[in-house]
SEROLUM-691967 format. One record per residue: residue number from 1; residue in one letter; x, y, z negated of N, C-alpha, C in turn. Coordinates in nm, 3 decimals, m for minus. Each point is the difference from the previous one (the first is absolute). Layout:
N
NUM; A; X; Y; Z; X; Y; Z; X; Y; Z
...
// end
This chain:
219
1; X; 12.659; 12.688; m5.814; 0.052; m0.133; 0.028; 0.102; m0.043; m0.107
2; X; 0.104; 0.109; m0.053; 0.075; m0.039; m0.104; m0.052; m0.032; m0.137
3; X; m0.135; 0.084; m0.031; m0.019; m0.049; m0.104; m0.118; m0.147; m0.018
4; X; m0.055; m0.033; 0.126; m0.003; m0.145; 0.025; 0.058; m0.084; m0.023
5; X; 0.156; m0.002; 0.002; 0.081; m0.054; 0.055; 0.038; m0.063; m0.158
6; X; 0.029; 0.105; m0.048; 0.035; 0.034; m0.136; m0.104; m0.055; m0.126
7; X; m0.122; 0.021; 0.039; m0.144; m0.023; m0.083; 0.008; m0.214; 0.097
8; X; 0.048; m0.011; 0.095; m0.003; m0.176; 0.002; 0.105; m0.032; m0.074
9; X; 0.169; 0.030; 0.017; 0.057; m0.030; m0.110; m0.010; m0.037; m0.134
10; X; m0.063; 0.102; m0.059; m0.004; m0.030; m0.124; m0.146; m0.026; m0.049
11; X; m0.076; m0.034; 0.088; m0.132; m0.133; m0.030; 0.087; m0.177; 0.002
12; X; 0.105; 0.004; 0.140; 0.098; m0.092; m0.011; 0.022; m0.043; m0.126
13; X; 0.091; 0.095; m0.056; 0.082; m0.066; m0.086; m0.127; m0.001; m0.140
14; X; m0.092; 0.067; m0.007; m0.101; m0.023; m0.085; m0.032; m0.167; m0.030
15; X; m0.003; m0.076; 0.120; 0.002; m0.089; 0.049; 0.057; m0.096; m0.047
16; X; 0.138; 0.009; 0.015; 0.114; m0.040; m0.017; 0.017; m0.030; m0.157
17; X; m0.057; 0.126; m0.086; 0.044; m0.011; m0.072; m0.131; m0.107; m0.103
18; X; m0.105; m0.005; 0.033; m0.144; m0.088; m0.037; 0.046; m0.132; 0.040
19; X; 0.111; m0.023; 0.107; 0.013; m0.146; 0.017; 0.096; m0.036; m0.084
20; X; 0.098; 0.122; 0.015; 0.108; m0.096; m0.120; m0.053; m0.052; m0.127
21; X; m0.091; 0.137; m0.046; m0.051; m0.014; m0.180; m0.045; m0.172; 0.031
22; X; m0.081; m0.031; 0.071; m0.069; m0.148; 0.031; 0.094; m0.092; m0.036
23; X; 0.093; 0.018; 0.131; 0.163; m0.092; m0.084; 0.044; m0.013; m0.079
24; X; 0.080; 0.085; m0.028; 0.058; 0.018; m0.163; m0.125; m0.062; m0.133
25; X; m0.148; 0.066; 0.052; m0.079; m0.010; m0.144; m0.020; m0.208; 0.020
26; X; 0.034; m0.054; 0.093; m0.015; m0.160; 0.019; 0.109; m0.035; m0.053
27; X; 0.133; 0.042; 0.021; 0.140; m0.011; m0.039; 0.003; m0.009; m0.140
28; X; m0.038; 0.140; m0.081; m0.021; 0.002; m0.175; m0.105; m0.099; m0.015
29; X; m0.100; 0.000; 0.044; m0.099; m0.091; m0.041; 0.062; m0.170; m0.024
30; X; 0.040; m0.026; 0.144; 0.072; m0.128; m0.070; 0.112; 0.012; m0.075
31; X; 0.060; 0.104; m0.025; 0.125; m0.039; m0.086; m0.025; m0.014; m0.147
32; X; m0.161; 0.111; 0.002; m0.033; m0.058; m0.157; m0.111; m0.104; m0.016
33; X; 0.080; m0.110; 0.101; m0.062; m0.129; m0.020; m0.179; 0.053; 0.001
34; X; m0.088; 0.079; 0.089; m0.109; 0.035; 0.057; m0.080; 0.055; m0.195
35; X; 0.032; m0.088; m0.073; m0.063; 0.033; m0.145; 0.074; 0.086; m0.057
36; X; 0.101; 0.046; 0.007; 0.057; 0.079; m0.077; 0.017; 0.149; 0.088
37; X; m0.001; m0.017; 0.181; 0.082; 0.049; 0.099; m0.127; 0.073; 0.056
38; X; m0.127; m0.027; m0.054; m0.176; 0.099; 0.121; 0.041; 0.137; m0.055
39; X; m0.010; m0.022; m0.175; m0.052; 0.093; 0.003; 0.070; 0.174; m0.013
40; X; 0.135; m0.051; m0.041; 0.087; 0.069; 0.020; 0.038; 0.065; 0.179
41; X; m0.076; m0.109; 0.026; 0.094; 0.031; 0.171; m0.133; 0.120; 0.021
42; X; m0.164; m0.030; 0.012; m0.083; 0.130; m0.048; 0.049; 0.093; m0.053
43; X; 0.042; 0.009; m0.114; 0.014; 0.106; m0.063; 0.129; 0.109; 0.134
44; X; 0.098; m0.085; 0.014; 0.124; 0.040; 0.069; m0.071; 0.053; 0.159
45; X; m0.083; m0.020; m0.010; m0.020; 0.046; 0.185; m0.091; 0.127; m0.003
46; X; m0.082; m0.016; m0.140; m0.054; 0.137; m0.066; 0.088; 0.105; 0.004
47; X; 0.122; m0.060; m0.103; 0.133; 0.101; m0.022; 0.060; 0.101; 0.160
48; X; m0.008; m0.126; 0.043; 0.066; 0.052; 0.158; m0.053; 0.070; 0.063
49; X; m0.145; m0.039; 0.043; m0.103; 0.101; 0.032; m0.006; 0.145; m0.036
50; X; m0.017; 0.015; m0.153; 0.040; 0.105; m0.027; 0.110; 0.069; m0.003
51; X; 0.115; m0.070; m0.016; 0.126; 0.082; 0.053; 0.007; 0.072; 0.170
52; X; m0.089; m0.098; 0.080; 0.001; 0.056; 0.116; m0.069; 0.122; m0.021
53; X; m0.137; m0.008; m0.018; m0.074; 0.115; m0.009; 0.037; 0.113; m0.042
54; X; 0.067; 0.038; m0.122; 0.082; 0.059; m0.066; 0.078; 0.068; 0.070
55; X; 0.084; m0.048; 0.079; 0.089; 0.079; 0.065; m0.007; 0.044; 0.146
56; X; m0.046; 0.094; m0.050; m0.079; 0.122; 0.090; 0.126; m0.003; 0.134
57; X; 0.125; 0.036; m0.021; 0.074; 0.069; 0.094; 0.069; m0.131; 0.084
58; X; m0.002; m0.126; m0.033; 0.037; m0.111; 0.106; m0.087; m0.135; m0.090
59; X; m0.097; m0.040; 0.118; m0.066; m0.085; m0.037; 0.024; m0.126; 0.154
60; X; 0.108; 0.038; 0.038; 0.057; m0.100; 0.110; 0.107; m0.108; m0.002
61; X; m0.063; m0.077; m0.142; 0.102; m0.116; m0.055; 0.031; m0.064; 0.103
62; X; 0.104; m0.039; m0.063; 0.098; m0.112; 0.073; m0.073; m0.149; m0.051
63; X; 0.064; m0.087; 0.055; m0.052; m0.151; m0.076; 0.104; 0.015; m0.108
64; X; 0.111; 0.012; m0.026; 0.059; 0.000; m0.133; m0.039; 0.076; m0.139
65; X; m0.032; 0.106; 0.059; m0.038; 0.103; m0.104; m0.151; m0.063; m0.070
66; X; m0.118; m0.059; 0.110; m0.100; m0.035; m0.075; 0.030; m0.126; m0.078
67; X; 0.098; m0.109; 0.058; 0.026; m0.104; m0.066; 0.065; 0.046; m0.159
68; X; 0.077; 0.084; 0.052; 0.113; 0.028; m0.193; m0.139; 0.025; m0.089
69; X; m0.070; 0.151; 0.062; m0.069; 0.050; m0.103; m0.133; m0.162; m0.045
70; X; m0.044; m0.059; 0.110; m0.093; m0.077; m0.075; 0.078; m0.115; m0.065
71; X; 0.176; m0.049; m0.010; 0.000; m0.085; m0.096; 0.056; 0.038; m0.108
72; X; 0.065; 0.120; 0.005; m0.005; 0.095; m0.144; m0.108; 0.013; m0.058
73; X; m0.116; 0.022; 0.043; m0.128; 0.016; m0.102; m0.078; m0.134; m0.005
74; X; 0.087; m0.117; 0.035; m0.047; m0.130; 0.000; 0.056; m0.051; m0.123
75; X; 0.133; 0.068; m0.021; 0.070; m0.096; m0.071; m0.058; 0.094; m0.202
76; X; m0.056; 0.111; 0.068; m0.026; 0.074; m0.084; m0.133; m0.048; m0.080
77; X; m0.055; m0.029; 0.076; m0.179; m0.079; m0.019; m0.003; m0.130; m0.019
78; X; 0.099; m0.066; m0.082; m0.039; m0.144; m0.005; m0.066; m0.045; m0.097
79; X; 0.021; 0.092; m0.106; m0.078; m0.039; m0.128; m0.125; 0.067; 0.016
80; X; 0.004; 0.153; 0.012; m0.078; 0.124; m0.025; m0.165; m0.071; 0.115
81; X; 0.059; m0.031; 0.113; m0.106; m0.085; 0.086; m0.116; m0.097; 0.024
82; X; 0.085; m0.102; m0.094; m0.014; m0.092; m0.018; m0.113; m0.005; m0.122
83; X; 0.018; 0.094; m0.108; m0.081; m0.005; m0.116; m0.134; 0.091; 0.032
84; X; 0.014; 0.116; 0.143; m0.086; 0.041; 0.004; m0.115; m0.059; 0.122
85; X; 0.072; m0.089; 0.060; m0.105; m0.069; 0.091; m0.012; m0.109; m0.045
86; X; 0.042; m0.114; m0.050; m0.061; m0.079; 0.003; m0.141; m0.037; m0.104
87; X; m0.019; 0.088; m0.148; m0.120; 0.006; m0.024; m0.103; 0.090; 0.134
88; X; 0.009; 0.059; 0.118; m0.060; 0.078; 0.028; m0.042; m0.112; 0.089
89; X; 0.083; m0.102; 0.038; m0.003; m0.118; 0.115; m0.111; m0.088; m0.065
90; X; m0.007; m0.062; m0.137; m0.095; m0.079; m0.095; m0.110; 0.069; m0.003
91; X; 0.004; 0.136; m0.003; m0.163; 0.004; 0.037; m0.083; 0.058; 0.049
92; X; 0.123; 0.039; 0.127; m0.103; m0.038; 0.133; m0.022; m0.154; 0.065
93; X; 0.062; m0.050; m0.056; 0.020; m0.192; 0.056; m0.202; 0.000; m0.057
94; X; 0.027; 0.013; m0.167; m0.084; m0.034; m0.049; m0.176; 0.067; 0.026
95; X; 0.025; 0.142; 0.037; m0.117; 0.033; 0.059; m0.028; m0.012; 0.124
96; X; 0.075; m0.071; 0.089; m0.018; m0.065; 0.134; m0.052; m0.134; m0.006
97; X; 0.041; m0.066; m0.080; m0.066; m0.127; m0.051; m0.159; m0.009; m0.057
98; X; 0.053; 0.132; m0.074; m0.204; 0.017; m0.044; m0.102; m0.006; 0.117
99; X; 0.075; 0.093; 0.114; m0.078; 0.001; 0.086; m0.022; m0.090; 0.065
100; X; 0.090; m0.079; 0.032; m0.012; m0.114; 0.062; m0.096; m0.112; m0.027
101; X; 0.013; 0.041; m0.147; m0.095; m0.128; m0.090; m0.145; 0.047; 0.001
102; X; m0.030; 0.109; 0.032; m0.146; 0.077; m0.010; m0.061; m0.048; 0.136
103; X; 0.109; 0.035; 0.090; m0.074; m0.019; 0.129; 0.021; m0.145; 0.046
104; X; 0.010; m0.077; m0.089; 0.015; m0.184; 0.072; m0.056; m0.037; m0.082
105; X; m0.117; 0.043; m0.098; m0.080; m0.040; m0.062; m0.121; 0.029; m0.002
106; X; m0.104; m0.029; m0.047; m0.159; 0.041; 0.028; m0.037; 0.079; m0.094
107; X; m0.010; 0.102; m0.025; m0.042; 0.052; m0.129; m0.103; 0.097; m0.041
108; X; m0.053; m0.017; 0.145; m0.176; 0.087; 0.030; 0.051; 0.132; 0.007
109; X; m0.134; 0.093; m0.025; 0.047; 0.153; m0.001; 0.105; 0.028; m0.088
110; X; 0.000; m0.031; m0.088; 0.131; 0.028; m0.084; 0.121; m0.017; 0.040
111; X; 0.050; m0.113; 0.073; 0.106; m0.016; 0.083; 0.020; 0.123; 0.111
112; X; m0.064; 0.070; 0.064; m0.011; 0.078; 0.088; 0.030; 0.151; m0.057
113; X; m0.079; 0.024; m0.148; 0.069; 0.107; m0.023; 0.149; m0.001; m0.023
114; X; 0.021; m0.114; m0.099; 0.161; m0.023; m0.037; 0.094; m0.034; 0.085
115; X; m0.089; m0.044; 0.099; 0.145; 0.000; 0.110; 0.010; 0.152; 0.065
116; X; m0.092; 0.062; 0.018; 0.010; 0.175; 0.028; 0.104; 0.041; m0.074
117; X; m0.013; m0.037; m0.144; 0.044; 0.087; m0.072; 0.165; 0.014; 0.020
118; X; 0.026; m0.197; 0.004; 0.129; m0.064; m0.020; 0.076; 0.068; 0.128
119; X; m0.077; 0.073; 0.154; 0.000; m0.010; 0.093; 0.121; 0.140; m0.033
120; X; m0.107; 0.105; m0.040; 0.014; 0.098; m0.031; 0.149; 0.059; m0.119
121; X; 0.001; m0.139; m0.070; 0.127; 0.033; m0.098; 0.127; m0.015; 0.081
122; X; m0.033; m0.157; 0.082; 0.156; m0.019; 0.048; 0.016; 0.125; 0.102
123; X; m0.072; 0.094; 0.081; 0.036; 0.077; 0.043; 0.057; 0.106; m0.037
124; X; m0.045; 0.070; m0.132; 0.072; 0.061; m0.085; 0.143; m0.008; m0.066
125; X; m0.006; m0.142; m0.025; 0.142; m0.084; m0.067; 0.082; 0.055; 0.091
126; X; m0.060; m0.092; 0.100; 0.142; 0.026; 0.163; 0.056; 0.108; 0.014
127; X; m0.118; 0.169; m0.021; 0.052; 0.100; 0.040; 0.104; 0.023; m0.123
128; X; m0.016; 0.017; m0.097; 0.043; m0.022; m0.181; 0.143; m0.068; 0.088
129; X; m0.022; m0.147; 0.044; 0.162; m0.003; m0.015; 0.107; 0.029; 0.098
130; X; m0.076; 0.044; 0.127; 0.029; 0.075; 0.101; 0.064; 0.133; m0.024
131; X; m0.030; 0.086; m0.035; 0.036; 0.118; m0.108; 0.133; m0.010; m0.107
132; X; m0.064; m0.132; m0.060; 0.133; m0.003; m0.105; 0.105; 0.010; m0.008
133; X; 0.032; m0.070; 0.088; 0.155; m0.001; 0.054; 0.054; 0.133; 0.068
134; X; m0.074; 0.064; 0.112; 0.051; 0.149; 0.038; 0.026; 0.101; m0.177
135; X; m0.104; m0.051; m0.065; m0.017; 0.094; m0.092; 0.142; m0.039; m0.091
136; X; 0.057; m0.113; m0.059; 0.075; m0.046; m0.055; 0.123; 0.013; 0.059
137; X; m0.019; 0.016; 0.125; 0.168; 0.030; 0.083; 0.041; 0.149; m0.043
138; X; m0.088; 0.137; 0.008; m0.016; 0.139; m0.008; 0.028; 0.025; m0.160
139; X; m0.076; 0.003; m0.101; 0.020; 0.015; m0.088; 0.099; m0.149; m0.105
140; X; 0.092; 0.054; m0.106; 0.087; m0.022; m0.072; m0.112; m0.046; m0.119
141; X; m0.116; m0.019; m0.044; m0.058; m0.034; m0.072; m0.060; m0.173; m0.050
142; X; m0.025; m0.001; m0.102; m0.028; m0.174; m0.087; m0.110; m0.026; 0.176
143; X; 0.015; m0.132; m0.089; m0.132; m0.113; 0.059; m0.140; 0.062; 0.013
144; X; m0.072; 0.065; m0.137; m0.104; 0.061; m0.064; m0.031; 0.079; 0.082
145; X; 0.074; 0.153; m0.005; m0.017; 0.073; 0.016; m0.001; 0.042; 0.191
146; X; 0.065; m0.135; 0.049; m0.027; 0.007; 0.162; m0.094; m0.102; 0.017
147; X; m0.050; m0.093; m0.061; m0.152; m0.046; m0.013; m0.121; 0.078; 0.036
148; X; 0.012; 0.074; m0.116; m0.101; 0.113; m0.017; 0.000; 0.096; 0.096
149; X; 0.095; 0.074; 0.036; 0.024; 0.092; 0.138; m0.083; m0.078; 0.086
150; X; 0.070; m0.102; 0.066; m0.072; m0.061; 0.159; m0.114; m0.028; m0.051
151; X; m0.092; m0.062; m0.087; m0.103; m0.011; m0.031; m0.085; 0.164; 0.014
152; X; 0.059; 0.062; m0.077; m0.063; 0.174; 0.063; m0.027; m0.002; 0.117
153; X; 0.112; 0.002; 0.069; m0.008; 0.033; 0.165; m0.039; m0.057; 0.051
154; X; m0.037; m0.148; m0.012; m0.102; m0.066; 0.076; m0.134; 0.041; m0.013
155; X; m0.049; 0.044; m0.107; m0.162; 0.039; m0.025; 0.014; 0.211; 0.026
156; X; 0.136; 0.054; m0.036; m0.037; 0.091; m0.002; 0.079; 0.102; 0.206
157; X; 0.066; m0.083; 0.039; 0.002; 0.042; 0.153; m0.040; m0.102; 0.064
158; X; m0.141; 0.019; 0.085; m0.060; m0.089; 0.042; 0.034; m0.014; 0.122
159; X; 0.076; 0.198; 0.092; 0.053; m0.051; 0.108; 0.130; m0.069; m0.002
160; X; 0.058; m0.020; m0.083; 0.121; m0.087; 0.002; m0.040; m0.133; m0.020
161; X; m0.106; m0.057; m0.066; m0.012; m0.151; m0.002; m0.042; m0.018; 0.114
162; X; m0.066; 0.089; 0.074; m0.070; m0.027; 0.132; 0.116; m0.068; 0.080
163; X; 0.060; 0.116; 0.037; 0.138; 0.013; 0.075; 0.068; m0.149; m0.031
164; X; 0.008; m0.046; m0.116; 0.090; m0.145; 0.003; m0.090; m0.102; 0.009
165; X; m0.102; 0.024; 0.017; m0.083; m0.100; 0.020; m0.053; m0.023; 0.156
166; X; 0.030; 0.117; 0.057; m0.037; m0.036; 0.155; 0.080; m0.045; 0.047
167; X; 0.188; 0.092; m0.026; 0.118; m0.031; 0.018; 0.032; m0.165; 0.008
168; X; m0.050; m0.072; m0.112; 0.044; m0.142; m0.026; m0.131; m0.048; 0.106
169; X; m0.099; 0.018; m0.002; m0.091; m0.043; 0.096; 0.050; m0.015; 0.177
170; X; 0.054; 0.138; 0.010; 0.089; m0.006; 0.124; 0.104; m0.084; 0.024
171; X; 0.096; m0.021; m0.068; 0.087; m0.067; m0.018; m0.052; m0.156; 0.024
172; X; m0.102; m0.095; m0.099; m0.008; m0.077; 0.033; m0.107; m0.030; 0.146
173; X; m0.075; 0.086; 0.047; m0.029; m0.018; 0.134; 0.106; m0.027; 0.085
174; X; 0.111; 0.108; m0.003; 0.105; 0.003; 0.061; 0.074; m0.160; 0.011
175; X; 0.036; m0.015; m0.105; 0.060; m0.139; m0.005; m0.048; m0.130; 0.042
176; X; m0.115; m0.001; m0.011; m0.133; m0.068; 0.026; m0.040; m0.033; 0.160
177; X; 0.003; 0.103; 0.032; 0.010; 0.060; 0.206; 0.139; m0.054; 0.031
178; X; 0.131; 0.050; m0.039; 0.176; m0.036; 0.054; 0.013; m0.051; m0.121
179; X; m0.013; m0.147; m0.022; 0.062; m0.045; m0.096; 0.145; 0.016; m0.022
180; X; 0.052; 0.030; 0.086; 0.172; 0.003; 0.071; 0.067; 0.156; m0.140
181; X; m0.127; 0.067; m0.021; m0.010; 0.111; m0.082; 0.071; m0.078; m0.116
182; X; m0.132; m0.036; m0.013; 0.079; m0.074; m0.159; 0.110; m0.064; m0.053
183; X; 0.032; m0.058; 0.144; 0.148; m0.119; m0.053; 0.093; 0.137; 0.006
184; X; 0.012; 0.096; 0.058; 0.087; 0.093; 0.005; 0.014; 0.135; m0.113
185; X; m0.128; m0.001; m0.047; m0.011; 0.119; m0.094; m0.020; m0.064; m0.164
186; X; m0.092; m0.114; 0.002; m0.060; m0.025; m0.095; m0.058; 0.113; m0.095
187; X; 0.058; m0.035; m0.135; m0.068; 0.069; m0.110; 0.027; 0.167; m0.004
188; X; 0.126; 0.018; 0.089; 0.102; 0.135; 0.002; m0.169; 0.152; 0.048
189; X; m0.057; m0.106; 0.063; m0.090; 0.102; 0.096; m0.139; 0.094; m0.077
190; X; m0.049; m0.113; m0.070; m0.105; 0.019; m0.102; 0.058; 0.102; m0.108
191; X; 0.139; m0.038; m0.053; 0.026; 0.092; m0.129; 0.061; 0.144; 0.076
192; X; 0.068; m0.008; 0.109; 0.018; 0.162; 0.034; m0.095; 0.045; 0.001
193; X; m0.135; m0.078; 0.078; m0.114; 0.087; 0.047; m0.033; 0.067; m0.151
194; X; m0.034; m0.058; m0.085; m0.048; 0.020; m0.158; 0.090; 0.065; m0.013
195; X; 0.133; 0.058; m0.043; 0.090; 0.110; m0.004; m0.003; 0.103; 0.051
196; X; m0.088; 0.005; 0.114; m0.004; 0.092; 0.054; m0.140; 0.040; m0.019
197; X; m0.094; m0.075; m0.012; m0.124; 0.092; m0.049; 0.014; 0.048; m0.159
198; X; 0.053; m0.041; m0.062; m0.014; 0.004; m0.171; 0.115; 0.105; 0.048
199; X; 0.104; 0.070; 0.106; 0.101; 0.085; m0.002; m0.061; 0.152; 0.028
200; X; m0.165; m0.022; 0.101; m0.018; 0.092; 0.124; m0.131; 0.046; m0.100
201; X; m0.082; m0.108; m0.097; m0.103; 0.073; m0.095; m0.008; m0.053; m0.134
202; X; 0.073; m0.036; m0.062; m0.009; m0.091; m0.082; 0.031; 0.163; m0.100
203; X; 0.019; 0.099; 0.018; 0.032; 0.104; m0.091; 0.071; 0.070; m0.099
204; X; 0.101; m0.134; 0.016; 0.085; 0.021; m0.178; 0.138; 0.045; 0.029
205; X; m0.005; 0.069; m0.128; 0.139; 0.102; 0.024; 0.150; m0.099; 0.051
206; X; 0.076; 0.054; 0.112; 0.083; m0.097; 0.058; m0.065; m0.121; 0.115
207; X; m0.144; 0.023; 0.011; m0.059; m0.074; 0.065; m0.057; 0.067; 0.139
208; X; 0.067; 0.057; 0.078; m0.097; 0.117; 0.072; 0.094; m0.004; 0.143
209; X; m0.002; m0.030; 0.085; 0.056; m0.025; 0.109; m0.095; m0.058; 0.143
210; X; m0.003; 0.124; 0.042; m0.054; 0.021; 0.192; 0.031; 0.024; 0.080
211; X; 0.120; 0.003; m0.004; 0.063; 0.025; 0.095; 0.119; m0.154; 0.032
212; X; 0.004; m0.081; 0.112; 0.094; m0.104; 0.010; 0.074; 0.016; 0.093
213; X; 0.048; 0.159; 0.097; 0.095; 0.004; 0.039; 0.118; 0.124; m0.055
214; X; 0.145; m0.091; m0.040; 0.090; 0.020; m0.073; 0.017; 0.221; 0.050
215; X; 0.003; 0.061; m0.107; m0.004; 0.138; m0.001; 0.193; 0.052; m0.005
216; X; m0.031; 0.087; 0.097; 0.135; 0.084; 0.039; 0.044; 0.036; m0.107
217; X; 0.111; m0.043; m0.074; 0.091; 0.033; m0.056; 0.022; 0.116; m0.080
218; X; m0.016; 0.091; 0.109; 0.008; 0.181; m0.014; m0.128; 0.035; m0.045
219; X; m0.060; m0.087; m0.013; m0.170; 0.050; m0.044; 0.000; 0.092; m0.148
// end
């Protein structure tokens, strides 16, 4: 019964702490006037995420503690963020548009393969930039060289793209069914889930975490 008790607690504050990131990441978002303030506030809830994960021996934040750490790594990501999403934002805009334009047009069999195809890329992209960001929070490395990583791991752990791809699938059912979900969690819900699959198989050194209740101390 105690360790019930104990195992609802700290799903609680698990909780607790997915709603604040929501807050706070709306809070930075408008403060950097929404264009300057997305993508940094992403990057910062990545940061946080992983600081939670990370720390194995108390993972029972407070609302202060998640607020400091995500606007310290907010205020940290304003440039570094900003330069790495928003080409990543142009083109997925732009291969969403392709698709769009394939399939609102007539273009016989040929249209049908290329919209497969187009079908098939933006799903890839998504996982690509789904990835990126966990991957870019973890490692200290350029633009390039965490490009190339999540691009690996999307083609080369297939149960991890799985995993964020059902994950975000769940999620928007979820929201979809209790819309009430969404006004309360928003974007906070989708990127833990993805933190946590790219944490549980995603494979990479510093990346390896299965366990999500906080370990005894004396261990």
């Amino acid at each position: 019964m105690q360790r019930f008790a104990v195992g609802y607690e700290f799903v609680c504050r698990v909780i607790l702490m997915v709603l604040v990131v929501h807050v706070v990441f709306i809070v930075h978002t408008v403060m950097g006037l929404v264009i300057a303030g997305l993508f940094p506030s992403i990057a910062a809830s990545c940061s946080t995420y992983r600081t939670w994960l990370l720390d194995v021996h108390d993972r029972s934040w407070t609302i202060n503690r998640t607020w400091t750490v995500f606007h310290r790594a907010w205020k940290a990501e304003l440039k570094g963020a900003n330069l790495f999403g928003w080409p990543q934002f142009l083109v997925w805009a732009l291969l969403i548009w392709e698709y769009w334009l394939v399939q609102n047009n007539d273009m016989g069999v040929v249209g049908i393969g290329v919209s497969g195809a187009l079908l098939v890329l933006n799903l890839i992209y998504g996982l690509f930039v789904f990835v990126s960001w966990p991957v870019r929070s973890n490692f200290d490395e350029g633009p390039w060289w965490t490009l190339r990583t999540s691009l690996m791991m999307v083609i080369a752990r297939p149960l991890c793209s799985l995993m964020v791809f059902i994950l975000f699938l769940l999620t928007i059912w979820a929201y979809y069914t209790w819309p009430g979900l969404m006004m309360a969690f928003g974007v906070s819900v989708p990127m833990f889930a993805t933190m946590m699959a790219v944490y549980s198989w995603g494979r990479l050194p510093g990346m390896d975490v299965h366990v999500l209740e906080p370990r005894d101390k004396k261990a």
